[in-house]
N, C-alpha and C positions, 0 to 999 in steps of 0.2 A: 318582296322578300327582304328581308332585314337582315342587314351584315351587322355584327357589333363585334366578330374576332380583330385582336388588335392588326395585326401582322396583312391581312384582307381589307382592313380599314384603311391602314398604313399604304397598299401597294393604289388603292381604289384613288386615293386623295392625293396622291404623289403622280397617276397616272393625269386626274384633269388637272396638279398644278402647272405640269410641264406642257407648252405650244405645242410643241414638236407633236408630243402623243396625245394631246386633247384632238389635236385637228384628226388626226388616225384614228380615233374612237367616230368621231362625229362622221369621218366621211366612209367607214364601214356600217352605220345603223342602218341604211334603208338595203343594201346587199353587196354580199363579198367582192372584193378587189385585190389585187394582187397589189405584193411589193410596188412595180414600177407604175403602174396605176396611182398608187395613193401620194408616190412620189412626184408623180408628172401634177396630178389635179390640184396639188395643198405646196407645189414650190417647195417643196423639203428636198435636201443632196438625198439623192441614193443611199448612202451608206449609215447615213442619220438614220431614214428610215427602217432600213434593214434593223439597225442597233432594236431602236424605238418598239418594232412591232415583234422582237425575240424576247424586250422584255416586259410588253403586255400579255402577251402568252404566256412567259413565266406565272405572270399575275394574274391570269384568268381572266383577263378583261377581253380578252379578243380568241379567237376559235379559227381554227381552220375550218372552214366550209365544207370544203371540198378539194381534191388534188384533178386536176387539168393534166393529160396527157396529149403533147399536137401530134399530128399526122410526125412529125421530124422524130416525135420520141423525146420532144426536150418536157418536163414536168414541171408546174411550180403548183403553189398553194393558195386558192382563195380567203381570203381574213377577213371575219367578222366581228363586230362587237359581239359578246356577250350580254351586253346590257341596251337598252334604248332610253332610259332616262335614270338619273340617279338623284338623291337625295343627302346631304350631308347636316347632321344636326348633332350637337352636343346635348346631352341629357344628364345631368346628375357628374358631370365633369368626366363623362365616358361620351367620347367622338362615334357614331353610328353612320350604316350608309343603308338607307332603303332602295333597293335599284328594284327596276323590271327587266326582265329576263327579255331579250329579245329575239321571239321565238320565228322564225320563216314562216310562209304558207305552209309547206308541211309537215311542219310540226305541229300545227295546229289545227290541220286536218285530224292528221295521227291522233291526238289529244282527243277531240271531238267524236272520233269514229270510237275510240276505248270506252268515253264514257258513256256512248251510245250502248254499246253490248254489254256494259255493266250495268244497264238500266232493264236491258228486256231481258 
C-alpha cells in the first residue's frame, strides 16, 4: 500500500526517526503488548513510553489489539504495529512510504474465508 499523503508521510518517517518509537513499532510487529511490556523489553522509562505509543496511535502507526480485563477488574490496552515493514523512497522530489499492513491470523483467515464465498 502506498502512502504518498504528506502529513501520513510526515507522521510515518518521524515515527522510525525517533529510537524511543522505532523500537515500539519493531517489538509490537510479531503480536500486541502492553505499555509496561514494551517498557520493561526495549529499556524505555515508563512514561517515555506512555508518551511514545499515544502518539503513534495518534499516527496510525500502532492499534490497539485488544483491551485485557483481570479477574481485579483493572483494564489496559494491547498495541500493535499497524505496519510489518515499511518503505521510504523519494520520487520526482515527493517523499513516499510503501508499508505492509500487518494483518494477525485472523485477519487473515476472515480475508481468505470472504474471498472464498465471493468465489462460489
Amino acid at each position: 500500500m502506498e502512502i504518498s499523503e504528506p502529513s501520513r508521510v510526515q507522521a510515518l518517517v518521524q515515527g522510525l526517526a525517533d529510537e524511543y518509537s522505532r523500537k515500539i513499532i519493531l517489538a509490537t510487529i510479531p503480536k500486541g503488548k502492553s505499555v509496561e511490556d514494551i517498557s520493561k523489553e526495549n529499556d524505555i522509562p515508563l512514561s517515555t513510553c506512555y508518551r511514545r505509543v499515544h502518539e503513534l496511535l495518534d499516527a496510525q502507526i500502532l492499534l490497539v489489539e485488544r483491551i485485557v480485563v483481570t479477574p481485579e477488574g483493572k483494564k489496559y490496552e494491547l498495541f500493535r504495529s499497524a505496519y510489518r515493514a515499511m518503505d521510504v523512497t523519494f520520487d520526482g522530489g515527493v517523499m513516499k512510504v510503501n508499508a505492509v499492513i500487518n494483518e494477525d491470523v485472523a485477519e487473515k483467515l476472515k480475508r481468505l474465508w470472504l474471498t472464498m464465498r465471493e468465489e462460489a
